[in-house]
N, C-alpha and C positions, 0 to 999 in steps of 0.2 A: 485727558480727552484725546490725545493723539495718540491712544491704543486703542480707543474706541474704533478711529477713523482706520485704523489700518487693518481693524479684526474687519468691519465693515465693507471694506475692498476687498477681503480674502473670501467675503457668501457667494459661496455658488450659485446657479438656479437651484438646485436640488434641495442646500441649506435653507435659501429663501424662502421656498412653498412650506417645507417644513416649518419655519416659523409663523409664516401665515397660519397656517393648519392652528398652528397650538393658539393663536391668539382669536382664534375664529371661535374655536373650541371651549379654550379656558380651560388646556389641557395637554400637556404633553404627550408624546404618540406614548410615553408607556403607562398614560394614567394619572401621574402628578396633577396636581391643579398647580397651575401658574400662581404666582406671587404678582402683587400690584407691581413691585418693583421689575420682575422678570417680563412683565407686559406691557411696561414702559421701554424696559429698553429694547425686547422684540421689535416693540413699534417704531423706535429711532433708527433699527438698523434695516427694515424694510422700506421707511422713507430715502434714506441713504442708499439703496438700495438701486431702489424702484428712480430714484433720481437721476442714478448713474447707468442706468440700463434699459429704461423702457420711455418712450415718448410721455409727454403729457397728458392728454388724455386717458392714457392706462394708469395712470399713478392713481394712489390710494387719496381719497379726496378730493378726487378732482372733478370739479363742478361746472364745467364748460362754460360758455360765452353767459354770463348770467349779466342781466338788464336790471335797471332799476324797476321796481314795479310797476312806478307812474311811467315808466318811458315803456313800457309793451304793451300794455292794455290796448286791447284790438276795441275795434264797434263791435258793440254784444248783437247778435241780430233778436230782433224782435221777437217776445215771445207768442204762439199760437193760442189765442184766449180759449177756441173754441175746442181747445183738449180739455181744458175744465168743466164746462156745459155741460147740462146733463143732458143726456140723450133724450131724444122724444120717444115719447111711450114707453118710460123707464118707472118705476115705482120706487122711491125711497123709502 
């Protein structure tokens, strides 16, 4: 695991997008299709990455201030009946 970690501090930007790219893809820039394995560990070294380099909000999964759903539920406002109606002097 502590070569994983130290190939992982050596990705450049340049590496990183690259690796993005293929796992976006499912493709390596010459064509290859990715392996399950190869896109698992793309993906640990972009976390690794993306953790050591860009704030949170830009990291990969990041889902911002999320609420419980009973605790954000606004007042729904009222709906307007009178968009249902039929119009007068309307033929159905």
């Amino acid at each position: 695991m502590s070569s994983f970690i130290q190939t992982a501090e050596n990705i450049t930007p340049e590496i990183y997008t690259s690796l993005k790219q293929a796992i976006e893809l499912g493709k390596w820039a010459d064509g290859r299709k990715l392996t399950p394995e190869q896109k698992e560990t793309c993906m640990q070294a972009i976390i690794a990455w993306e953790m050591k380099n860009l704030p949170e909000e830009e990291r990969t999964g990041y889902m911002g201030g999320q609420e419980c759903g009973s605790k954000s539920k606004k007042a729904e406002a009222p709906i307007d009946t009178s968009l249902f109606a039929p119009a007068s002097g309307t033929r159905h």
